[in-house]
C-alpha positions as CSV (number, residue, x, y, z in Angstrom):
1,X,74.4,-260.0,111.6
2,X,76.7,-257.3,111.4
3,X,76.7,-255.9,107.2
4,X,80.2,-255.1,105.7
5,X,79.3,-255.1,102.4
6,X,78.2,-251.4,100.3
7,X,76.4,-253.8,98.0
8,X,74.0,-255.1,100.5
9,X,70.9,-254.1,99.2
10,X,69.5,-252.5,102.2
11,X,72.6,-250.6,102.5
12,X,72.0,-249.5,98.8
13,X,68.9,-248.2,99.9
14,X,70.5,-246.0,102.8
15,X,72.3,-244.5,100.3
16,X,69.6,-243.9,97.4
17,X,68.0,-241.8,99.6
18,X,70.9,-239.3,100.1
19,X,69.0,-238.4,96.2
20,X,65.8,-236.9,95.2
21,X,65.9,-239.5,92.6
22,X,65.9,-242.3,95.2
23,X,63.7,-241.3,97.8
24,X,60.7,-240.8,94.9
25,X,61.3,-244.2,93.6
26,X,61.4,-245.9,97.0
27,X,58.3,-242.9,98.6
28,X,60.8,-243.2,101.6
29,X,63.3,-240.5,103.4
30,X,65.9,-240.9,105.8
31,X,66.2,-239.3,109.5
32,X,69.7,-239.5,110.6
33,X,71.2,-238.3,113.5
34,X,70.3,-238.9,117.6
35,X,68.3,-236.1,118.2
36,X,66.1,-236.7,115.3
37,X,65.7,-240.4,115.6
38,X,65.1,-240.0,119.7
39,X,62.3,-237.7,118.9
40,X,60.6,-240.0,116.9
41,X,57.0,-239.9,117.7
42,X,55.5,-243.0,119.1
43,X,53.4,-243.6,115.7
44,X,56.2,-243.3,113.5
45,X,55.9,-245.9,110.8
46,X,59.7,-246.7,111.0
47,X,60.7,-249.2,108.4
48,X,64.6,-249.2,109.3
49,X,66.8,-248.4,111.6
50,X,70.4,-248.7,110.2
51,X,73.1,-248.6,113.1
52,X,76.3,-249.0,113.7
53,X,78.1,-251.9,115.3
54,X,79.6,-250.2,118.4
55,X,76.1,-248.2,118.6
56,X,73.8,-250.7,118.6
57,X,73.4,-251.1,122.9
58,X,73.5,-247.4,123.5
59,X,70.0,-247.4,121.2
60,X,68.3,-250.6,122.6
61,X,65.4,-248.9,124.2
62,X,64.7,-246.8,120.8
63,X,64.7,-250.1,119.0
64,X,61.7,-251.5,121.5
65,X,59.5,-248.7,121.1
66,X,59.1,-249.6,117.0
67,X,58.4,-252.9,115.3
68,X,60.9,-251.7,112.2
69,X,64.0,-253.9,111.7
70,X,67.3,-252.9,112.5
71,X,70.3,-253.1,109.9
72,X,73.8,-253.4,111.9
73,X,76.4,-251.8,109.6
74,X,80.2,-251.9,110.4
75,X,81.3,-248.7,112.1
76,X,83.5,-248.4,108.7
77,X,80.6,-248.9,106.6
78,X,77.9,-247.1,108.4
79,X,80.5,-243.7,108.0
80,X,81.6,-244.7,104.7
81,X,77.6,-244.5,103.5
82,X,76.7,-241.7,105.8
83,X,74.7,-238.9,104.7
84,X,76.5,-236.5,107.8
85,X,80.0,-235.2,108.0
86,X,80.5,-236.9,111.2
87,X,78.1,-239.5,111.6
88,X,76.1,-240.5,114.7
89,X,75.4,-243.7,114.0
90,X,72.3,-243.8,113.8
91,X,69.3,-243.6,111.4
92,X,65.7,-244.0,110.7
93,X,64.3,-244.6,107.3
94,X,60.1,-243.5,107.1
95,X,57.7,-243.3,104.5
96,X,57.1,-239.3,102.6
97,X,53.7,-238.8,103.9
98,X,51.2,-238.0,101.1
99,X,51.0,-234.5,100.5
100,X,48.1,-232.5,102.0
101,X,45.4,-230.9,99.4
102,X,45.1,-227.3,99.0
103,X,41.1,-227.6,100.7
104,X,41.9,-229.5,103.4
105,X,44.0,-226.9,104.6
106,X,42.3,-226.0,108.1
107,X,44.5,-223.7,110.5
108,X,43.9,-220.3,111.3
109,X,47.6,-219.5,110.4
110,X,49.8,-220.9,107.8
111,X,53.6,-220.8,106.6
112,X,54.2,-220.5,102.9
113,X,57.4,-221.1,101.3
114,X,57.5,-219.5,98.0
115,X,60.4,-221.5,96.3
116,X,62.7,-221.3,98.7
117,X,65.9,-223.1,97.2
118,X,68.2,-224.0,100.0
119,X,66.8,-227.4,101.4
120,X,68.7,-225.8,104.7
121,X,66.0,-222.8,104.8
122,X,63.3,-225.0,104.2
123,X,64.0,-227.0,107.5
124,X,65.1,-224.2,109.3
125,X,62.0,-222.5,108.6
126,X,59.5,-225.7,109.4
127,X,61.4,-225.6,112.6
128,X,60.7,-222.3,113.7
129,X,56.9,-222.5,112.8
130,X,56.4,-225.8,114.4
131,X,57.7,-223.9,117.6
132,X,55.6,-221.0,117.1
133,X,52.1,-223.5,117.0
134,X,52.2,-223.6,113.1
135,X,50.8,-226.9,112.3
136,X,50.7,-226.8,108.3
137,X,53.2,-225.4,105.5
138,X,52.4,-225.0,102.1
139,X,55.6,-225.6,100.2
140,X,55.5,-224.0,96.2
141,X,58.4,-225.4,93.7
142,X,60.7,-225.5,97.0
143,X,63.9,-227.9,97.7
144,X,62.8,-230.9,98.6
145,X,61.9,-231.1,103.0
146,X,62.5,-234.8,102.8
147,X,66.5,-234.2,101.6
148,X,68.9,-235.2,104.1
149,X,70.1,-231.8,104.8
150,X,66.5,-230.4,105.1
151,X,65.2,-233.1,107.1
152,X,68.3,-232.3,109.9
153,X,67.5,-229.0,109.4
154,X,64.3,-229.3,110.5
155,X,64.9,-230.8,113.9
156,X,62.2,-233.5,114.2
157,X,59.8,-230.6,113.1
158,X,59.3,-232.6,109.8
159,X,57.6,-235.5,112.2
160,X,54.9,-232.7,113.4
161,X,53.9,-230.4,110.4
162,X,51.6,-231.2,107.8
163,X,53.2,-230.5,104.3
164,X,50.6,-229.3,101.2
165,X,53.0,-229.1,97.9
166,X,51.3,-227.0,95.2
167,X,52.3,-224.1,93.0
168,X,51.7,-220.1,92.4
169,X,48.7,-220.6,90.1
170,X,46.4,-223.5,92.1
171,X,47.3,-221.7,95.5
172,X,45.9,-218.8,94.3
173,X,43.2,-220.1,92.5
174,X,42.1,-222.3,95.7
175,X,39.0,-221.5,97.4
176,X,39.8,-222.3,100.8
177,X,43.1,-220.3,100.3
178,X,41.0,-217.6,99.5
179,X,39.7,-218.0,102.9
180,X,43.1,-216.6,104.4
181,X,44.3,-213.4,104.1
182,X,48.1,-213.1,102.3
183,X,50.1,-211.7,104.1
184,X,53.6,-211.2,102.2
185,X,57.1,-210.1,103.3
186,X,59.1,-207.8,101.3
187,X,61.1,-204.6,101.9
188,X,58.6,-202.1,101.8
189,X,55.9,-202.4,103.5
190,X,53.3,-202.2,106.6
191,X,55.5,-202.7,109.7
192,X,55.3,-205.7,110.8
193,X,55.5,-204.9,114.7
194,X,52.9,-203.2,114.7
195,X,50.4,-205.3,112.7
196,X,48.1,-207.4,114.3
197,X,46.2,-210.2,112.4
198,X,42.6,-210.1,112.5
199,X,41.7,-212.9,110.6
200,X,42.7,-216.7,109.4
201,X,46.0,-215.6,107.3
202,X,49.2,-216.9,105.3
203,X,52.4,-216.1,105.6
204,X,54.7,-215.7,102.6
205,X,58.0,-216.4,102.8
206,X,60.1,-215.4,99.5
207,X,62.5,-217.0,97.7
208,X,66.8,-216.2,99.1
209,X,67.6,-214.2,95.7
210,X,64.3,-212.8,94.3
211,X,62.0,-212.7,96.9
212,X,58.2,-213.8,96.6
213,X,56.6,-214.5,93.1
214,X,54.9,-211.3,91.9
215,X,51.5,-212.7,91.5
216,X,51.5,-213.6,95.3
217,X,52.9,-210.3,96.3
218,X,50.3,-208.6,94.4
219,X,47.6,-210.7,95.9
220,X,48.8,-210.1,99.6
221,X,49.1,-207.8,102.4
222,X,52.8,-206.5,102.3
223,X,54.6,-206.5,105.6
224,X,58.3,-205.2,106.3
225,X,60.4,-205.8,109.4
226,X,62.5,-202.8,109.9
227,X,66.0,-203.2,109.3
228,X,69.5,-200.4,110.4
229,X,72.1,-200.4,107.6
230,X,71.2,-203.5,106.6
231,X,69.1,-204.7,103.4
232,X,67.9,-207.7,104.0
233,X,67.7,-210.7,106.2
234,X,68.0,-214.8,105.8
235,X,64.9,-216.1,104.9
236,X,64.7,-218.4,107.8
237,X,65.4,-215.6,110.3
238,X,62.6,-213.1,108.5
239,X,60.2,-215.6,108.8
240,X,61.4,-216.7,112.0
241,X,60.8,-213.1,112.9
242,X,57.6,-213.0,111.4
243,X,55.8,-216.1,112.7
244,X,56.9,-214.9,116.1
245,X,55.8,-211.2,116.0
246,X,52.6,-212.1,114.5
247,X,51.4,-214.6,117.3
248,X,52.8,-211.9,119.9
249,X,50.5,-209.1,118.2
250,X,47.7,-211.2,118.3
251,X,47.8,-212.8,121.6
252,X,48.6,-209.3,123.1
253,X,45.7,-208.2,121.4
């Protein structure tokens, strides 16, 4: 059956979750696009797959690796709801995992996001560490990693980092944070290509307009990458730069 309708209920659904509001009521979030849905992983608890019409061969295969049910929507409908400026048509709609506690954090590295407010630079940033082996993220009064625009952001990185969502005070209060050493980026500072990590640490990332929370900066290690005529960077790209100069310095160590 192919659904024409915007007051289907599924397709209400589809579009609740375009909102923060939505996606806590329903604990789901939605992956849209092809390259996020094809990369997938095999244990994904899919619950939908909305598609369009004229899609729904080309993604035949997808469909038979999941036991979820699939929602045809009209081409029409399916752009007309989209979350995407030009829709793919095609989307997966998962469960929010639940949130990792503070003491079961294990790695010996880990990315912090220190209310980072662009739901862009949050996946943009879980992207980069999940390429550079970083395997949990601890996100503090952030944008939300399950938003639409986060979520495409992130690449299918979202699929294969564990999230721990906590703020200034309990993360440093924890015990097993205290565990890693802090290692903070701001202007001035150690530089950062020529530090080499010695021991289990985690790394800071700082809000776009003020940087990272006082109390953190004055409980960390602060690290600087050098900059020519310039003040600052991105905050995806310094911690891009960061996860990636760190590993280097140890492994070359």
């Amino acid at each position: 059956m192919v659904i024409t309708s915007s007051s289907n209920e599924k397709v209400k659904l589809f579009r609740s979750l375009q909102d923060a509001k939505g996606r806590k009521q329903a604990g789901l979030y939605l992956a849209e696009g092809a390259n996020l849905v094809c990369d997938l992983p095999e244990d994904a608890a899919v619950r939908y797959f909305f598609v369009k019409e004229s899609k729904e061969k080309e993604y035949e295969a997808l469909f038979s690796r999941f036991s979820a049910e699939k929602v045809v929507l009209s081409d029409e409908l399916f752009d007309r709801v989209s979350a995407t400026v030009t829709p793919a048509g095609i989307a997966a709609v998962l469960p929010i995992p639940a949130s990792m506690d503070l003491s079961e954090l294990s790695g010996d590295k880990l990315i912090v996001l220190d209310h980072l407010s662009d739901a862009g630079n949050v996946g943009a940033v879980l992207r980069t560490a999940v390429a550079a082996g970083y395997r949990e993220a601890v996100l503090l009064g952030c944008a939300d990693p399950y938003s639409p625009k986060a979520v495409r952001s992130s690449m299918s990185a979202i699929f294969k980092i564990r999230l721990c969502f906590s703020d200034n005070q309990a993360f440093l209060s924890s015990k097993n944070i205290q565990k890693y050493v802090i290692m903070v980026l701001d202007m001035m500072g150690e530089n950062i290509f020529t530090h080499v990590p010695r021991e289990k640490f985690a790394l800071v990332v700082g809000n776009e307009a003020h940087g990272v929370s006082a109390e953190i900066k004055a409980a960390g290690k602060i690290l600087s990458i050098p900059m020519l005529s310039m003040e600052s960077l991105n905050a995806a790209v310094s911690a891009g730069v960061a996860m990636y100069l760190l590993e280097k310095n140890r492994i070359d160590k």
